[in-house]
ROKE-687739 format. One record per residue (C-alpha): residue in three letters; x, y, z; residue number from 1. Coordinates in Angstrom, 1 decimal, padded with zeros to 4 digits, m for minus. Each point is the difference from the previous one (the first is absolute). Last residue first. Example, Ala and Ser with C-alpha at 12.3 -4.5 7.8 and 13.67 -1.06 7.14 Angstrom:
2
ATOM_ser_013.7_m001.1_007.1_2
ATOM_ala_m001.4_m003.4_000.7_1
***
This chain:
183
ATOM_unk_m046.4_016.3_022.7_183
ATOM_unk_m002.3_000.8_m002.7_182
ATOM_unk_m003.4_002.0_000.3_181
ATOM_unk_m002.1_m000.3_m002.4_180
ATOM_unk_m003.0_001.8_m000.9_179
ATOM_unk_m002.4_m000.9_m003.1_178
ATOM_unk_m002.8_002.2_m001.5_177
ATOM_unk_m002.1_m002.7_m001.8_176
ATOM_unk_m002.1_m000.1_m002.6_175
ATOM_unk_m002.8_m002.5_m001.1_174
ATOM_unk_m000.9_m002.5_m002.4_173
ATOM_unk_m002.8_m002.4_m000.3_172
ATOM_unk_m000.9_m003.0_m002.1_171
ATOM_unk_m002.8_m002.5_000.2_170
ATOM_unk_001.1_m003.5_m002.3_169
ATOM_unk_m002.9_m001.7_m002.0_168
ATOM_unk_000.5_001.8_m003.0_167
ATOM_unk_003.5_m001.9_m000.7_166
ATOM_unk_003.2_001.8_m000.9_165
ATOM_unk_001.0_000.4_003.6_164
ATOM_unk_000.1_m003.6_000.5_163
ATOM_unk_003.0_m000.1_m002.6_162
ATOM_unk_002.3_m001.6_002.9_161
ATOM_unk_m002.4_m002.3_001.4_160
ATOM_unk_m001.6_000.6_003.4_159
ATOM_unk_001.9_m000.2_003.3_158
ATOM_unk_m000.5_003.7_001.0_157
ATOM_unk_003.2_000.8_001.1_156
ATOM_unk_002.8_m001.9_m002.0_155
ATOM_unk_m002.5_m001.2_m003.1_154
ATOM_unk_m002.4_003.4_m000.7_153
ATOM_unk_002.8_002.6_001.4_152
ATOM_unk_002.5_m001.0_m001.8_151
ATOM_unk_m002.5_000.0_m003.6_150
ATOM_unk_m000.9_003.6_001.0_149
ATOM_unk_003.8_001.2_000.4_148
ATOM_unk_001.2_m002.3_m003.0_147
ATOM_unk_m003.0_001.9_m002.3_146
ATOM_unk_000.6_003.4_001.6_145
ATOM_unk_003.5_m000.1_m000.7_144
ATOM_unk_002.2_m001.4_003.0_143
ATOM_unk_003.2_002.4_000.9_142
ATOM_unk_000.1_m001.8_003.0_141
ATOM_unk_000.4_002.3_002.8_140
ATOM_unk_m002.1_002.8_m001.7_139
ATOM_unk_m003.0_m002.3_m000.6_138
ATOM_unk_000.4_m000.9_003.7_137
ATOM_unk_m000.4_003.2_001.6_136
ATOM_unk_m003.6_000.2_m001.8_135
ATOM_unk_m001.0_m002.4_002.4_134
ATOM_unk_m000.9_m003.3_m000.9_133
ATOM_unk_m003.1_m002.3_000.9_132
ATOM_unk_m001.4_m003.0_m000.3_131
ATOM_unk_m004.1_m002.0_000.3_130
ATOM_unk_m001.2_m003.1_m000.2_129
ATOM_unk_m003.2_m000.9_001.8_128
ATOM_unk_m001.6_000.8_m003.0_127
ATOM_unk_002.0_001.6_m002.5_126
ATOM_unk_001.7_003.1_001.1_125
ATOM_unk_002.9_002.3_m001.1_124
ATOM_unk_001.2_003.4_001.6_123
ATOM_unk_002.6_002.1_m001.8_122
ATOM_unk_002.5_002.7_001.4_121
ATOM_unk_000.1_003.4_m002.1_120
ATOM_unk_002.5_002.5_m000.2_119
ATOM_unk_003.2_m002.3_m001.4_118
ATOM_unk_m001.3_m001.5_m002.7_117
ATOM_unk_m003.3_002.3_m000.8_116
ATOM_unk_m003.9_m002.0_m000.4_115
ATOM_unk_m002.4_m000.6_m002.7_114
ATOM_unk_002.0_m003.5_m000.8_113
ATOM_unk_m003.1_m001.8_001.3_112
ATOM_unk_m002.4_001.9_m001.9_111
ATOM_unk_m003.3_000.1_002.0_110
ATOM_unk_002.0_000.9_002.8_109
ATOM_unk_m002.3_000.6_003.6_108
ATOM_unk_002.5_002.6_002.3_107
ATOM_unk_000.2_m001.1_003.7_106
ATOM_unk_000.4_003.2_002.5_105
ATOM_unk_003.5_001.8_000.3_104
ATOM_unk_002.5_m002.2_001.8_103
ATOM_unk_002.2_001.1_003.1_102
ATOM_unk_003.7_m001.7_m001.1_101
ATOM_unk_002.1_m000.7_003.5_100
ATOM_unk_003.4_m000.7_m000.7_99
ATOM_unk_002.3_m001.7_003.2_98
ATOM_unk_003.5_m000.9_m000.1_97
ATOM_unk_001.3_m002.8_002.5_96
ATOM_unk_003.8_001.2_000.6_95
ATOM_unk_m001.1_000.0_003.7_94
ATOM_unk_m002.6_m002.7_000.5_93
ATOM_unk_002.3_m002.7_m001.6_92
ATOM_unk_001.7_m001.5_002.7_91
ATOM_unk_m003.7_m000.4_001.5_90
ATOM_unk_m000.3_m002.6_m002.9_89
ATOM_unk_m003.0_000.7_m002.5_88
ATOM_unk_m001.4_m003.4_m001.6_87
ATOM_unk_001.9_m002.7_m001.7_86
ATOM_unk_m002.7_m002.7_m000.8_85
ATOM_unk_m003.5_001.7_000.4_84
ATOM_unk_002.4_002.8_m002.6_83
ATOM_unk_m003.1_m000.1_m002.8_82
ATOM_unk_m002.5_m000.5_002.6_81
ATOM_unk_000.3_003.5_000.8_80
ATOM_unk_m001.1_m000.4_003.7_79
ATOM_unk_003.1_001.1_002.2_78
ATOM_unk_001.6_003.4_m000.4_77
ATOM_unk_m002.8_000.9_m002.9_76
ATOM_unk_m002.6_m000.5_002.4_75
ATOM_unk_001.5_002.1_002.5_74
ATOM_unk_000.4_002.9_m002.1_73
ATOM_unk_m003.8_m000.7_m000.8_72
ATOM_unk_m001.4_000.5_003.2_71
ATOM_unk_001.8_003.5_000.3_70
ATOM_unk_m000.5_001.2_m003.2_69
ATOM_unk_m003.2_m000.5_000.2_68
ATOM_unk_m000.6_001.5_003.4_67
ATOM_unk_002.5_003.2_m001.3_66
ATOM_unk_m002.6_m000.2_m003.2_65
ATOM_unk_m003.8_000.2_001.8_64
ATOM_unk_m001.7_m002.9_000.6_63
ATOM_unk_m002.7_m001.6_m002.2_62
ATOM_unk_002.5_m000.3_m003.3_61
ATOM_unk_000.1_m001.1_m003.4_60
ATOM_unk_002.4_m001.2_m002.6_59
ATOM_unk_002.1_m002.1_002.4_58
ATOM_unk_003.5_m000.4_000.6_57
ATOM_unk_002.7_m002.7_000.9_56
ATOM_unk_003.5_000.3_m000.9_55
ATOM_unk_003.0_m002.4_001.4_54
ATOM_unk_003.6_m000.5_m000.2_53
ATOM_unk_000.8_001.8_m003.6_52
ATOM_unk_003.7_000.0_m000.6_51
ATOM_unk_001.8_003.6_m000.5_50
ATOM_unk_002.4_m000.7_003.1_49
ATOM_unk_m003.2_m001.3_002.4_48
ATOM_unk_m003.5_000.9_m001.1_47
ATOM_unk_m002.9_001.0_001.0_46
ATOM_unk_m003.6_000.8_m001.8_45
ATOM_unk_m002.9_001.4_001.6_44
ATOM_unk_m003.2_000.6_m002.0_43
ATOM_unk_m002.5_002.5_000.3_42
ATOM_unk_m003.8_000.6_m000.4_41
ATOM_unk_m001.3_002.9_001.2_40
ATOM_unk_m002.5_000.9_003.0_39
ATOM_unk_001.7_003.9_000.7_38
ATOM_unk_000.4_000.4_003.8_37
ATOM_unk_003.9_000.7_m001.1_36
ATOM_unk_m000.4_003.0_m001.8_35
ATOM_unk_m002.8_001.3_003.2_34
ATOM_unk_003.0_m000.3_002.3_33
ATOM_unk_m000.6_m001.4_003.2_32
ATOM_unk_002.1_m002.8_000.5_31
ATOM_unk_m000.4_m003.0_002.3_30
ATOM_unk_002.0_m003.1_m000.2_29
ATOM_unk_m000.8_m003.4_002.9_28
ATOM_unk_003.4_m002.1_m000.6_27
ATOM_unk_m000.2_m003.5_m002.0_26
ATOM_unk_m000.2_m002.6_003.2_25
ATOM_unk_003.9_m001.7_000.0_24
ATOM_unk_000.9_m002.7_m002.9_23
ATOM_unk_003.3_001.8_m000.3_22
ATOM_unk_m000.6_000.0_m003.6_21
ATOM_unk_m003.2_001.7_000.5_20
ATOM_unk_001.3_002.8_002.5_19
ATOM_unk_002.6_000.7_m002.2_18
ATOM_unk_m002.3_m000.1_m002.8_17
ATOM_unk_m003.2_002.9_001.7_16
ATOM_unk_003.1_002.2_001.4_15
ATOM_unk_001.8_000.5_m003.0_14
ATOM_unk_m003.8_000.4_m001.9_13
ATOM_unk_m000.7_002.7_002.4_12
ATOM_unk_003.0_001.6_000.1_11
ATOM_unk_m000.2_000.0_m003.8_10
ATOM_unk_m003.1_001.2_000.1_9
ATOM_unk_000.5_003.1_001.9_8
ATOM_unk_002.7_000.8_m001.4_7
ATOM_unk_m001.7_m000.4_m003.4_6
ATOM_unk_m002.5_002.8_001.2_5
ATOM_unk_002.3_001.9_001.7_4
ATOM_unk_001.8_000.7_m004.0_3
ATOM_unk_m003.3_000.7_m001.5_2
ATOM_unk_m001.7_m002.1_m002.3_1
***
């Protein structure tokens, strides 16, 4: 992605979570560039000092990316029910660190550990379960594949921890190419 390009979003998203934790209308964005018109799926992540404050994303899009991004800046600032109890301070809006990870389409794994630590994020659903990591957080826990898959079965998905192992379980991966801008 070209260097405008994560201007552009970052100004975007800046704009989109100050706006959000100041409980004030999110701001109307425009942007013309055909990169940015792209229907992707993203995620937003924030964090404060190195600690994660809230990420929300989605797989798919109707709008184009800088719309995206925009709407789900905000709902990382206040909606990750993970922080419903200690969410985003104004105090904190300017050492607030944003990374915004565009993802490649949904991959189907037959194999469940048919995927790269590190390169590829994982997507597990059974039923009305479903959890997600990025590939960012193989690297920031040093997980294997089996710990990494297992994690993301009982702390996001809310299944058993050797869920993956069964037949019944759908299993996607994906890329991302992840900007961050740190404060």
């Amino acid at each position: 992605m070209e260097e405008q390009a994560k201007r552009i979003l970052f100004d975007i998203a800046r704009k989109s979570i100050r706006a959000a934790i100041k409980q004030e209308p999110n701001p109307p964005v425009s942007c013309s560039r055909p990169d940015l018109q792209e229907k992707l799926g993203v995620f937003v992540t924030l964090r404060t000092r190195g600690q994660l404050r809230g990420c929300i994303g989605r797989f798919q899009s109707d709008m184009p990316l800088y719309q995206s991004v925009s709407e789900l800046s905000a709902a990382s600032a206040t909606d990750d029910p993970r922080f419903e109890f200690h969410r985003i301070t104004p105090s904190e809006l300017d050492q607030l660190d944003i990374e915004i990870s565009v993802l490649s389409p949904l991959k189907q794994m037959d194999n469940p550990l048919d995927f790269e630590l590190g390169k590829h994020g994982i997507y597990i659903k059974k039923g009305f379960s479903a959890g997600c990591f990025l590939p960012q957080v193989a690297t920031e826990t040093g997980w294997s594949k089996e710990e990494f898959l297992s994690a993301c079965c009982s702390h996001k998905a809310g299944l058993s921890a050797d869920a993956w192992k069964h037949k019944d379980i759908e299993m996607y991966s994906f890329t991302t190419e992840a900007i961050e801008e740190k404060k």
